[in-house]
Backbone as CSV, one residue per row, in Angstrom:
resi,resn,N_x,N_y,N_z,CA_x,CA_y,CA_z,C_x,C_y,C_z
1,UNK,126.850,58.305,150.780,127.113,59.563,151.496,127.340,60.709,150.510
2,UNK,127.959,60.314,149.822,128.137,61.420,148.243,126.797,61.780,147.641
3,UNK,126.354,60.966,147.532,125.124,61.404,146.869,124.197,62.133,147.814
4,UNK,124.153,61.902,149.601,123.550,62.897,150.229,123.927,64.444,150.075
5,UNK,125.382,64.639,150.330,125.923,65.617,149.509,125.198,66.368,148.791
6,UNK,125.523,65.402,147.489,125.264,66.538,146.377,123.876,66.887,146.221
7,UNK,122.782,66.309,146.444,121.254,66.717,146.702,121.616,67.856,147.677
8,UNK,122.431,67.732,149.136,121.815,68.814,149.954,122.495,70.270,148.979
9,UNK,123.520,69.516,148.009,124.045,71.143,147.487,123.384,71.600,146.044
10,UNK,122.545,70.780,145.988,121.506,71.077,144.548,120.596,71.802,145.400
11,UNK,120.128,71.772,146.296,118.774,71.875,146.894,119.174,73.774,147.377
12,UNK,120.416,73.641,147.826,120.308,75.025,148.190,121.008,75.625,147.251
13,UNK,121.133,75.181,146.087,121.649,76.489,144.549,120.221,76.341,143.912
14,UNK,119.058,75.235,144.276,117.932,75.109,143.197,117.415,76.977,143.293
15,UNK,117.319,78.018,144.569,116.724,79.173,144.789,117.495,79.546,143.437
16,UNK,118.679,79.804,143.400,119.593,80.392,142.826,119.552,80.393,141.191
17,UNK,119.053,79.088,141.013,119.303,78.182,139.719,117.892,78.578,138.824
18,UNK,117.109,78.844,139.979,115.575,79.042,139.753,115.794,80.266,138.945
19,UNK,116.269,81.290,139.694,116.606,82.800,139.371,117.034,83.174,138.088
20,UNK,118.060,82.350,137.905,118.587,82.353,136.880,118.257,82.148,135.550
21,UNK,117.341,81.053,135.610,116.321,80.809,134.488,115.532,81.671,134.427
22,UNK,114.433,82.270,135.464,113.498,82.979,135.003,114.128,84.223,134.395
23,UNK,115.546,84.628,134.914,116.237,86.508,135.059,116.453,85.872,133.219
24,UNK,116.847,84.692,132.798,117.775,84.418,131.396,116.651,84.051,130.002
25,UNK,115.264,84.170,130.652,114.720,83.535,129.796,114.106,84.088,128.642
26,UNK,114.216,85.378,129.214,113.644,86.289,127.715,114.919,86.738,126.775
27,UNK,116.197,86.385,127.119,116.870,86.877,126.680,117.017,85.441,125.558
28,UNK,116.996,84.719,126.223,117.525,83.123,125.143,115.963,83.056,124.135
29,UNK,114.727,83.550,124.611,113.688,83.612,123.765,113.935,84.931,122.832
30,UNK,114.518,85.826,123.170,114.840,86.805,122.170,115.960,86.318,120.832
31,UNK,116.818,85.785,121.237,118.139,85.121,121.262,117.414,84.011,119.902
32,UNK,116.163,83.102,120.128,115.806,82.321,119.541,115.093,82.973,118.162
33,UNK,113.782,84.063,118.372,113.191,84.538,117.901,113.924,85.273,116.570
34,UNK,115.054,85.732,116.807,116.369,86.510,116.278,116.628,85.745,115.182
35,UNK,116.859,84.223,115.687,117.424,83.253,114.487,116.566,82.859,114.096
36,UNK,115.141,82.977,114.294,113.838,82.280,113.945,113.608,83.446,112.091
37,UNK,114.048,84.424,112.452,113.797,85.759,111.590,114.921,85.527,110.672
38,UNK,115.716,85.701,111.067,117.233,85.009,110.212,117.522,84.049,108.853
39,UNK,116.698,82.740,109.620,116.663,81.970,109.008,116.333,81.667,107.542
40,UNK,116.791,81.423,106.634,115.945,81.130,105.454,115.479,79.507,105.297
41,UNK,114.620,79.631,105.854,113.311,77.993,105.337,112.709,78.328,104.897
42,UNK,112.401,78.865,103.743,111.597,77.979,102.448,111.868,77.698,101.810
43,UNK,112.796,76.743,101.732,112.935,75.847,100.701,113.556,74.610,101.407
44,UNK,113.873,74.494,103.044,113.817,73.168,104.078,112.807,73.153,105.166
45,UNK,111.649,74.016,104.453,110.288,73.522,105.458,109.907,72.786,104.145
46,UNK,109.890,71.261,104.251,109.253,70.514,103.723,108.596,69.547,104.652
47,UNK,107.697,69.154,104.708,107.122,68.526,105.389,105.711,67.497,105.052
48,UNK,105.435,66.456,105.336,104.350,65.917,105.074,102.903,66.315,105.042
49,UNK,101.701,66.139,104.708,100.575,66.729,104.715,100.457,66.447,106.215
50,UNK,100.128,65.218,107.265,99.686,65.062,108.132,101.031,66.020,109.057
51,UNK,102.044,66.070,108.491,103.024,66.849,109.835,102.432,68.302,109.530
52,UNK,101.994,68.621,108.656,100.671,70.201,108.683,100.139,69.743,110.004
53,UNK,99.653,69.175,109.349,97.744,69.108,110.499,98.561,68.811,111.775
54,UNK,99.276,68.240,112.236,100.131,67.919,113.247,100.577,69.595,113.885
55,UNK,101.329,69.683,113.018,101.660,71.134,113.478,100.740,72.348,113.726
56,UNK,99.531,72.313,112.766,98.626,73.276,112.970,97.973,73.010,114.268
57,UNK,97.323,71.976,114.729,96.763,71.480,115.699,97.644,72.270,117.298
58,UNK,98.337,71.925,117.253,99.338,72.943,118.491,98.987,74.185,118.364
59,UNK,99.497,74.819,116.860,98.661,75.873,116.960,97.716,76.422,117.503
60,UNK,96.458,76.100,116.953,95.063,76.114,117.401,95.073,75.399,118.869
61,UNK,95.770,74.834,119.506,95.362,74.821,120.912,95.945,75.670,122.034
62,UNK,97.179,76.240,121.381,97.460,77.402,122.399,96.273,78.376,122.054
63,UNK,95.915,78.902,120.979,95.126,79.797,120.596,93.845,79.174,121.363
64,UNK,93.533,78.073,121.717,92.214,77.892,122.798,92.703,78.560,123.796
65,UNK,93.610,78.264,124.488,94.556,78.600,125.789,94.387,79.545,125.820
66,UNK,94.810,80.120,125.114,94.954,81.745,125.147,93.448,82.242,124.937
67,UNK,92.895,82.045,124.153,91.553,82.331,124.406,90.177,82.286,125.952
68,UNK,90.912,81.073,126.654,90.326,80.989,127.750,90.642,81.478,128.882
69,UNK,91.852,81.908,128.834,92.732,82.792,129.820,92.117,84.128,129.825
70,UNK,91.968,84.859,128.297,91.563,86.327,128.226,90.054,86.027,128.221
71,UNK,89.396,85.507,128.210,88.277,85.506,128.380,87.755,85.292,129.744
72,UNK,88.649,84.598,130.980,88.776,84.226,132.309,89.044,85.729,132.939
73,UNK,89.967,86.330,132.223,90.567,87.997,132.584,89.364,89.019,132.646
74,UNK,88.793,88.688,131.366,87.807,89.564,130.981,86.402,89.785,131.972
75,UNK,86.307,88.440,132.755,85.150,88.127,133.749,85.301,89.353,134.777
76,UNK,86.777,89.671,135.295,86.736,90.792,136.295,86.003,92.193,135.259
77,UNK,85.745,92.796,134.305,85.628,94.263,134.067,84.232,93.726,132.904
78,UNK,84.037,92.564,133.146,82.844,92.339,131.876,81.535,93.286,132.436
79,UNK,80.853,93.642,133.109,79.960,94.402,134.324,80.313,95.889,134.124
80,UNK,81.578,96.507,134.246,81.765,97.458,133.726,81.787,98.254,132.023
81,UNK,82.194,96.829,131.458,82.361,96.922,130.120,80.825,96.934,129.426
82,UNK,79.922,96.005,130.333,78.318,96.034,129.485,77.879,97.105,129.801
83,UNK,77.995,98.122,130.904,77.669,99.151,131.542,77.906,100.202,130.235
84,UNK,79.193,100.228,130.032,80.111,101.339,128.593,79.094,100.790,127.290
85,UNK,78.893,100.119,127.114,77.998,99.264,125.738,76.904,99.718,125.847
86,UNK,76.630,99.926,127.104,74.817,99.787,126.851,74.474,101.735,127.379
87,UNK,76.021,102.664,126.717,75.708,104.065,127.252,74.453,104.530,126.022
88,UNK,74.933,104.307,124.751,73.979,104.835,123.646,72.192,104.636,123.983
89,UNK,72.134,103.514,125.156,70.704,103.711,125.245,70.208,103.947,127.017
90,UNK,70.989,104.595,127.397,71.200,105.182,128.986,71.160,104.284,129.511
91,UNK,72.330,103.662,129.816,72.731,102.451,130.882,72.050,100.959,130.680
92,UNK,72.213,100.608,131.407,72.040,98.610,131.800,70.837,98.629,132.654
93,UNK,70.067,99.796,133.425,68.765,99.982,133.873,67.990,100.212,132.625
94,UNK,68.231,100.000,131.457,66.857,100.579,130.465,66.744,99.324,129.966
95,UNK,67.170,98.474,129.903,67.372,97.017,129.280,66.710,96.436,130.121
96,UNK,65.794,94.987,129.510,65.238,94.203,130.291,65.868,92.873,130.022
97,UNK,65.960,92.095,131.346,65.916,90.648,130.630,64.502,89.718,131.125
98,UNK,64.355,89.197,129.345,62.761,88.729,129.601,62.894,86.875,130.291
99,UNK,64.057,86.523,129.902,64.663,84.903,129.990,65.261,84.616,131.338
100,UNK,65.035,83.624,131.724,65.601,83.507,132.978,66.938,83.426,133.219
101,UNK,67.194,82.831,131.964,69.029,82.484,131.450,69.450,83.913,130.722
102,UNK,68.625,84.687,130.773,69.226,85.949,129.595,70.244,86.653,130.198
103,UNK,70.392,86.861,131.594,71.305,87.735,132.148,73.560,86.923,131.953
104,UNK,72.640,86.433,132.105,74.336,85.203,132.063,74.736,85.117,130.773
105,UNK,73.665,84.851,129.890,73.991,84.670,128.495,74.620,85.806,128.112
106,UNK,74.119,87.003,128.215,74.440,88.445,127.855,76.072,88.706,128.979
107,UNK,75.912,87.931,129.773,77.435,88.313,130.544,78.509,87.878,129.751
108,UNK,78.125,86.209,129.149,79.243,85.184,128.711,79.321,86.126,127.448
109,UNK,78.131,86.758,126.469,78.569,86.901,125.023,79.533,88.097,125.044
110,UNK,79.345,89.087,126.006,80.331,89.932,125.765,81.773,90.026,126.850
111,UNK,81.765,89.034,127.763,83.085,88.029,128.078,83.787,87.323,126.824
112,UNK,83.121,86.980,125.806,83.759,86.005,125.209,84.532,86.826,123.966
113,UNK,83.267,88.288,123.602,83.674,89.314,122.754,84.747,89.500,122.678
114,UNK,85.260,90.610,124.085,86.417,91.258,125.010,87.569,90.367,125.070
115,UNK,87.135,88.717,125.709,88.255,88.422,125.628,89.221,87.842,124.385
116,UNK,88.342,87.447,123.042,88.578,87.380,121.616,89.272,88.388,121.968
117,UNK,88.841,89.856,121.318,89.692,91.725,120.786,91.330,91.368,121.388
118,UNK,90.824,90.890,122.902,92.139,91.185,123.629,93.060,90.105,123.007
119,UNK,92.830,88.886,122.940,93.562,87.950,122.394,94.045,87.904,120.726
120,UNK,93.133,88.529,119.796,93.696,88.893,118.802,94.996,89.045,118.525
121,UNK,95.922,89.981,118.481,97.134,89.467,118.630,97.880,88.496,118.964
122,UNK,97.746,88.198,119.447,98.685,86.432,120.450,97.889,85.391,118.565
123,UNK,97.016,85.345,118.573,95.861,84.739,117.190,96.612,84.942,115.852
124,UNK,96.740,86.072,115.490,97.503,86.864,114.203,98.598,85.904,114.520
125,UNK,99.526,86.482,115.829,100.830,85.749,115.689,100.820,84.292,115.826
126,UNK,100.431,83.271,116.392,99.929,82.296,115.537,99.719,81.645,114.647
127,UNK,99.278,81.953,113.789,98.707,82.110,112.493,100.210,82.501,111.893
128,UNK,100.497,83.730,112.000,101.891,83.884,111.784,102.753,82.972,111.693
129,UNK,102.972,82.405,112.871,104.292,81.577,113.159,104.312,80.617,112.156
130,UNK,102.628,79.905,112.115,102.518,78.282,111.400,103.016,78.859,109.930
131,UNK,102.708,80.089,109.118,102.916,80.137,108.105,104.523,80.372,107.815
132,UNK,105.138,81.218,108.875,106.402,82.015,108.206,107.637,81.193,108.513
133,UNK,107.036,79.318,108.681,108.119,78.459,108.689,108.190,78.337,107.391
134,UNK,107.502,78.365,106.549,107.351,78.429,105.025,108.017,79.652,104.463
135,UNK,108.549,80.384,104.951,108.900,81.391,104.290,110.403,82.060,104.192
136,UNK,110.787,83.079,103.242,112.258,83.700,103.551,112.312,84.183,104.069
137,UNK,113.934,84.921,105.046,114.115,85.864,106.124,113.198,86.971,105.801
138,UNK,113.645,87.408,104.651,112.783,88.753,104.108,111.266,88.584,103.918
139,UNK,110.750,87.547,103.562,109.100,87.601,104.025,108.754,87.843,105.489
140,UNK,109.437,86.861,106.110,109.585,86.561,107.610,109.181,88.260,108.284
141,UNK,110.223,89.181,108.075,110.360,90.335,108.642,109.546,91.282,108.229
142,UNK,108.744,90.715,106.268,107.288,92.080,106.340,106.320,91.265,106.814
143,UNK,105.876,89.784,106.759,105.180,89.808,107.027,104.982,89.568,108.599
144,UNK,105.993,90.275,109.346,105.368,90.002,110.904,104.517,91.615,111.072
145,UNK,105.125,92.298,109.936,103.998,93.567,110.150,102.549,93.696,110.413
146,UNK,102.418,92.457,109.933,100.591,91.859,109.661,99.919,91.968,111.413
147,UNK,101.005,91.313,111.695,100.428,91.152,113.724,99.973,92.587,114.175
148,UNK,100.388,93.962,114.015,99.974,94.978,114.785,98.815,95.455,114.038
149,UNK,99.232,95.380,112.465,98.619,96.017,111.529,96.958,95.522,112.182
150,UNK,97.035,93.806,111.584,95.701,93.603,111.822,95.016,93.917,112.675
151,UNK,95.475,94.225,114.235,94.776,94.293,115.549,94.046,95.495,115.598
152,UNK,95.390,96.523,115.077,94.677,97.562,114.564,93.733,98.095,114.141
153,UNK,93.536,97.528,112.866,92.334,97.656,111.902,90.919,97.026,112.264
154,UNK,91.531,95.796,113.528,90.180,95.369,114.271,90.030,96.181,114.568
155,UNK,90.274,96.663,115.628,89.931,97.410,117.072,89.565,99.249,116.271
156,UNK,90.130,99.568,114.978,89.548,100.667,114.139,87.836,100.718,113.949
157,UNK,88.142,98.863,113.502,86.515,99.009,113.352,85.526,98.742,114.351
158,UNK,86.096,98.120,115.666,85.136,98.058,116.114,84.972,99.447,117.244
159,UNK,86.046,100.453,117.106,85.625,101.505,117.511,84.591,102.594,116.586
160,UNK,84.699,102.091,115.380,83.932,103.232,114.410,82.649,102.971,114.243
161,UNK,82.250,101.399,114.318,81.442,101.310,114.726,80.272,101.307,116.855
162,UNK,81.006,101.696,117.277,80.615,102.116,118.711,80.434,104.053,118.978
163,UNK,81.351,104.284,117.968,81.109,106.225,118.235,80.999,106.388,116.952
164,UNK,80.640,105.711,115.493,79.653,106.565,114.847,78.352,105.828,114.329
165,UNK,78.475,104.214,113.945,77.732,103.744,113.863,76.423,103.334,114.785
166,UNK,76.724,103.020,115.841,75.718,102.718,116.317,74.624,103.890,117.002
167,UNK,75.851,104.831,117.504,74.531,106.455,117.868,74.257,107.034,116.442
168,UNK,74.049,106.612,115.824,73.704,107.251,114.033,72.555,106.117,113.900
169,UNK,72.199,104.492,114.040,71.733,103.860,113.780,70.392,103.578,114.913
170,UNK,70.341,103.581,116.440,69.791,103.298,117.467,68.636,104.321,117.384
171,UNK,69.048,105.923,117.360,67.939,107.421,116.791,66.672,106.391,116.208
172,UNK,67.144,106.325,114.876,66.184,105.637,113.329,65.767,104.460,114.243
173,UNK,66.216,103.271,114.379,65.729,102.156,115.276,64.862,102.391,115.942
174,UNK,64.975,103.498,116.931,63.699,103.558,118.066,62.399,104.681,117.952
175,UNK,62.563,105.612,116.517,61.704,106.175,116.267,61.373,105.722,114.854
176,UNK,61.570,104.546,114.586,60.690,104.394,113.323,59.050,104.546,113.434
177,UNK,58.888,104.159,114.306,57.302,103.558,114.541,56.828,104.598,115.856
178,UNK,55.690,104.572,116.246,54.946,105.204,117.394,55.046,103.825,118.256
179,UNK,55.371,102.969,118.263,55.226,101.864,119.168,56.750,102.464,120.060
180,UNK,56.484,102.024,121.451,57.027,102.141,122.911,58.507,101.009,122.950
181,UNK,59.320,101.599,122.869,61.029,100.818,123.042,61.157,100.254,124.420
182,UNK,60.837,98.883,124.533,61.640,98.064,125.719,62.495,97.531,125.395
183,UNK,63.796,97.422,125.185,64.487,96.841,124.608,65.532,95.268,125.274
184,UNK,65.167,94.018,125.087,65.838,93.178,126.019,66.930,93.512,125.621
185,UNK,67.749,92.819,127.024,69.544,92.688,126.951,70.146,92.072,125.982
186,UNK,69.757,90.992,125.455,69.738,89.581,124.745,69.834,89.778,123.327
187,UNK,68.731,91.087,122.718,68.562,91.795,121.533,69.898,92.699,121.434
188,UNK,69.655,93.472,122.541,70.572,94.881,121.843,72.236,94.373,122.388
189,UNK,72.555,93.154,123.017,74.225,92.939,123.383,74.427,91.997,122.424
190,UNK,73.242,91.023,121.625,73.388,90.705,120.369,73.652,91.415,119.278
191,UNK,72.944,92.123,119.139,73.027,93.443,117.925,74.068,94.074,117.940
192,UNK,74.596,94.545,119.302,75.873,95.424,119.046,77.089,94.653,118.919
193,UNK,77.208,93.546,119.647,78.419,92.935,119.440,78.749,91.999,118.129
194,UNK,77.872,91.670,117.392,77.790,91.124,116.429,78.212,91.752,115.227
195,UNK,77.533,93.326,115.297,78.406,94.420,114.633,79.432,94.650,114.516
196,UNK,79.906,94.581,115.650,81.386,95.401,116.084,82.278,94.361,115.213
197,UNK,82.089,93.277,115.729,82.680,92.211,114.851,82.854,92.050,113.743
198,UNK,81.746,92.078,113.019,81.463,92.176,111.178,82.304,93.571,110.574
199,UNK,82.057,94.521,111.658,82.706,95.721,111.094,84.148,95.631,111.358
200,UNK,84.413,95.350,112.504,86.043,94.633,112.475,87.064,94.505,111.631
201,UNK,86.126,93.090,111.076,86.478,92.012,110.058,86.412,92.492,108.692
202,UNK,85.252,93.526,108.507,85.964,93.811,107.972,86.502,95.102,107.290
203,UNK,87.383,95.775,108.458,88.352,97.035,108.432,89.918,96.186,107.989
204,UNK,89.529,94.545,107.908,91.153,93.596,107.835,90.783,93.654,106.290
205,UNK,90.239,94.172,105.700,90.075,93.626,104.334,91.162,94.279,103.309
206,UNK,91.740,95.915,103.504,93.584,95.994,103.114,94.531,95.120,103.525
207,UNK,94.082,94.781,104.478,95.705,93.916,105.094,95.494,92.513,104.107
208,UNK,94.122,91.660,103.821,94.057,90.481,102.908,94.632,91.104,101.520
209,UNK,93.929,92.605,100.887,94.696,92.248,99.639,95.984,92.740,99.718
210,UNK,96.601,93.153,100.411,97.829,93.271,100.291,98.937,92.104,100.379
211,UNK,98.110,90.993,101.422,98.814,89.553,101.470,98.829,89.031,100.134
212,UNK,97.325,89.136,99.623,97.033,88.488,98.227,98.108,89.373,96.735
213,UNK,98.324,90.233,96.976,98.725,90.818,96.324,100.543,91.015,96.504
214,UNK,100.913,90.625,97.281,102.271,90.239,97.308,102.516,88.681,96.900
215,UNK,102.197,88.062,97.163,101.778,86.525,96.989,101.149,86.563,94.868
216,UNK,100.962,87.440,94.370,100.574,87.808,93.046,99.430,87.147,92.501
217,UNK,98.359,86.628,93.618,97.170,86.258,93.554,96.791,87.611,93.151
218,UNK,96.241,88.533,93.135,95.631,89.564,92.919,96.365,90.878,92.399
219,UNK,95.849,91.912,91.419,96.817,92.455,90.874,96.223,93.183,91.023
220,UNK,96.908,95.417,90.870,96.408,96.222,91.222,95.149,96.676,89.825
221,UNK,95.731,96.517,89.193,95.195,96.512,87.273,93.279,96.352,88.011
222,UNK,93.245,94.714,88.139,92.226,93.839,88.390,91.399,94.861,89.486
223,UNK,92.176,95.020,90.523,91.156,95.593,91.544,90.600,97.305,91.024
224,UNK,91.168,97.964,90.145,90.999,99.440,89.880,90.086,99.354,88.717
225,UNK,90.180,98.460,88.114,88.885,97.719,86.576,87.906,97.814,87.231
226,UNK,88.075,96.968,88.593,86.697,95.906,88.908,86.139,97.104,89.980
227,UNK,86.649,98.098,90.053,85.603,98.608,91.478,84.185,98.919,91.550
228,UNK,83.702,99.644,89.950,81.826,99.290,90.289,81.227,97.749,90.578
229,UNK,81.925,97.172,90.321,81.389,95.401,90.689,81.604,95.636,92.327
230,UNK,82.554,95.774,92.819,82.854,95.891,94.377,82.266,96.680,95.298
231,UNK,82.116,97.811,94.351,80.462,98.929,95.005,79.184,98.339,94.966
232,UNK,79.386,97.259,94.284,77.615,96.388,94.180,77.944,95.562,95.420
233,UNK,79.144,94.882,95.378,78.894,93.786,96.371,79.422,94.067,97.833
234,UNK,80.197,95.542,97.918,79.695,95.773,99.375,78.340,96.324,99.524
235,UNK,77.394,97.488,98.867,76.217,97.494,98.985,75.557,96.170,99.205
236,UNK,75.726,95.039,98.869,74.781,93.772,99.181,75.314,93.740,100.672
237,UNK,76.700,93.390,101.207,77.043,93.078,102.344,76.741,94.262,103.291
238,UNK,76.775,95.693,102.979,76.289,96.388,104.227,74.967,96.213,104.469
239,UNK,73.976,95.814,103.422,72.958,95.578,103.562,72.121,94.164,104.551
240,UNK,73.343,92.919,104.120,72.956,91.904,104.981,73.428,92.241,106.389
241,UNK,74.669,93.088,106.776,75.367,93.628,108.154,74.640,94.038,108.864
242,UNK,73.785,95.072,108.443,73.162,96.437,109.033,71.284,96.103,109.496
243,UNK,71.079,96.514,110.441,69.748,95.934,110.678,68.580,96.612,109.873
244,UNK,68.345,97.537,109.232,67.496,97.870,108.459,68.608,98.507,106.886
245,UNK,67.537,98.133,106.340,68.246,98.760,104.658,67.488,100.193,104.097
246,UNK,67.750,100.885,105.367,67.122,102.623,105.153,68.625,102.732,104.394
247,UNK,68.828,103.844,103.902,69.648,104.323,103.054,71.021,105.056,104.069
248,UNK,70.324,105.553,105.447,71.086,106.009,106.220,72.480,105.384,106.928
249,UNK,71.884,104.183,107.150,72.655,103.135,108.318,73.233,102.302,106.719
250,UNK,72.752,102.142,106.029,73.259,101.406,104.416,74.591,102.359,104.353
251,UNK,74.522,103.408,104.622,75.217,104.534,103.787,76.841,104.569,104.774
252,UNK,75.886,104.898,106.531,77.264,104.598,107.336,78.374,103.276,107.152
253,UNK,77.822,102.358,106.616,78.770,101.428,106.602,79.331,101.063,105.531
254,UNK,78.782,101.239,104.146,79.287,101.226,102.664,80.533,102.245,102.644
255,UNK,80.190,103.640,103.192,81.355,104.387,103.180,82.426,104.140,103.454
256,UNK,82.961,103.648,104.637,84.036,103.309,104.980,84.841,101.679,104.178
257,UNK,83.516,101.425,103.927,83.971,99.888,103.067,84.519,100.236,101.622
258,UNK,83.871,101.287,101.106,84.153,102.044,99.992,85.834,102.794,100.083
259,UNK,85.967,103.288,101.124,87.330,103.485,101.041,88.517,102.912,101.474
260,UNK,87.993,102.054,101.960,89.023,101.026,102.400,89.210,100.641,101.179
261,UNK,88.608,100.189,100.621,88.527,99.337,98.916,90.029,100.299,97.864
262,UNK,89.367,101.494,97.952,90.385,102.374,97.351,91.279,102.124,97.687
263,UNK,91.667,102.763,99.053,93.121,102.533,100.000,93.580,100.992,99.858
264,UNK,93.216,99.950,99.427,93.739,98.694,99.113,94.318,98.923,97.773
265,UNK,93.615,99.509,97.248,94.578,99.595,95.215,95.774,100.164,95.903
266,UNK,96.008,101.270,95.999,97.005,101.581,96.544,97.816,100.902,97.207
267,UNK,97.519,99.872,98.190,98.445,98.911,99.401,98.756,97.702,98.298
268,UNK,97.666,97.604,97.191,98.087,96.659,96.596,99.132,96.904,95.585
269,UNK,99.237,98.258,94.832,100.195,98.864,94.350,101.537,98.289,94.962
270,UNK,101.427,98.837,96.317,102.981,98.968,96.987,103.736,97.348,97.357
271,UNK,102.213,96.439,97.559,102.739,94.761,97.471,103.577,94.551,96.431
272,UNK,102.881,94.943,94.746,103.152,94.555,94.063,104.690,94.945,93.493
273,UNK,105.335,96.100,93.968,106.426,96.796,93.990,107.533,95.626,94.936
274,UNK,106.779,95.894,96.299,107.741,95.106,97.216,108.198,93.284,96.685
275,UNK,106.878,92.906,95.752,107.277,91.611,95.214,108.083,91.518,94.277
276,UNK,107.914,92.638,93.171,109.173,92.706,92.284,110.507,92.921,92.720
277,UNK,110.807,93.536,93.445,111.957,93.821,94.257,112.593,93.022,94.848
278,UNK,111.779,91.545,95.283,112.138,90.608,96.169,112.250,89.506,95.529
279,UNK,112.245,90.012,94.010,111.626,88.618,93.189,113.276,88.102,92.830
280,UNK,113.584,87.101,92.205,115.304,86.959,91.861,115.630,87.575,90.924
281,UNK,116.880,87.538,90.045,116.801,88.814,88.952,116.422,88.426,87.854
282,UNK,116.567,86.845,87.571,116.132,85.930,86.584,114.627,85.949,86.036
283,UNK,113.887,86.530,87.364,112.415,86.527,86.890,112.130,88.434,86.862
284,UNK,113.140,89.188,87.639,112.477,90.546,87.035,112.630,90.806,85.562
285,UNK,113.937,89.843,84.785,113.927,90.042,83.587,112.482,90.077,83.257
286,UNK,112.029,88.689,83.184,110.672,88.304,82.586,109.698,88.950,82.924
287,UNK,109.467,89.572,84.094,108.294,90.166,84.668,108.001,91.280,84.040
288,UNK,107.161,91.960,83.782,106.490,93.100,82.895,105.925,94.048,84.461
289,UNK,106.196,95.321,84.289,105.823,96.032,85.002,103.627,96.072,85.047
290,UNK,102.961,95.887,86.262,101.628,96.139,86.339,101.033,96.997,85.629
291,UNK,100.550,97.467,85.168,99.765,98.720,84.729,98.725,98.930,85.768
């Protein structure tokens, strides 16, 4: 009889109990996150090679999760969104599809685009988390800067390439020749999204040397020596990026790669400051200022 009881009096606090958890739960996840930042582990995250792969593996499967969710999201406005993509060559009526499968294909690739950009963040932090069990409070807290920074610098490039690259590049494309522009869906939602991406990826290329360069893999000295070598080898890469190697569309995308490059000596400068500073005092003795 007691035990009927106490079920019928669980059952009508469970509304209550329910409430309570959901009203308490960002606060005890804040609450957690707080001491997660706090903490100093690195030097009791030790762990086995396979408890890595163990641990990374979780990782990488919320990051599926999350990937299939925003990409599930993305299905409602994907129609509107190919519509915005395909303005530089007057709408989604100038496009053909020649494949019977081409229309779907061209739906899923830039569903899958959209819902990547959007998920980016949730990805960074991720990535984040698995690393900054390895790390001190004070890494912990610059390097969660990385999460906005990077999304940023995506979504920089793949806007710079949509309003300057590609109406600067499409002109030259369709009047090279006297031959007549039909252009399939399949071609040009390949072409553009593939861009956007590469150019993206790489607008993240300050945020790597600045990781590398706090971490004292890379020094500012090294990168300000080496920059005609780095003017050769982004000229090779805008060249493999870019669909023709006219000097024009070569030129739109070296530029910005070119100054990003600069603006990294500099970010790498300020790593290399923030590492001395953070370093113990035992080793700033020893340490020699960069040149």
């Amino acid at each position: 009889m007691t035990n009927v009881f106490r079920n019928i009096f669980r059952a009508a606090l469970f509304p209550f109990a329910l409430s309570y958890r959901i009203l308490a739960t960002p606060f005890i996840l804040t609450k957690r996150a707080w001491a997660f930042l706090a903490s100093d582990s690195k030097e009791s995250y030790k762990k086995e090679v396979w408890d890595h792969i163990e641990d990374l593996r979780g990782h990488l499967l919320r990051i599926v999760l999350c990937l299939t969710l925003t990409v599930g999201v993305s299905f409602y406005f994907t129609l509107p969104l190919m519509d915005y993509l395909a303005r530089p060559v007057g709408g989604l009526p100038n496009l053909q599809a020649i494949e019977v499968t081409e229309e779907i294909g061209v739906f899923m690739r830039v569903a899958l685009t959209s819902g990547f950009i959007i998920s980016l963040p949730y990805i960074a932090f991720e990535f984040w988390w698995f690393a900054a069990k390895g790390l001190s409070s004070r890494e912990k807290r610059y390097t969660l800067l990385i999460i906005p920074t990077a999304s940023f610098l995506f979504v920089l490039g793949v806007a710079f390439t949509y309003f300057v690259l590609i109406p600067a590049a499409l002109p030259f494309l369709g009047s090279f020749t006297a031959i007549s522009q039909f252009w399939a869906a399949k071609e040009y939602f390949g072409f553009i999204t593939s861009l956007m991406t590469w150019i993206g990826v790489f607008f993240e290329f300050p945020l790597v040397i600045f990781a590398l360069s706090y971490l004292g893999i890379v020094s500012p000295a090294t990168l300000a020596q080496q920059w005609r070598a780095a003017i050769v080898v982004i000229a090779i890469v805008a060249a493999a990026v870019t669909p023709t190697v006219d000097p024009v569309n070569m030129g739109l995308v070296m530029l910005p790669m070119i100054l990003l490059y600069f603006a990294s000596i500099g970010l790498s400068h300020l790593a290399a400051a923030m590492r001395r500073r953070s370093a113990p005092p035992n080793q700033k003795r020893k340490s020699k200022p960069e040149v």
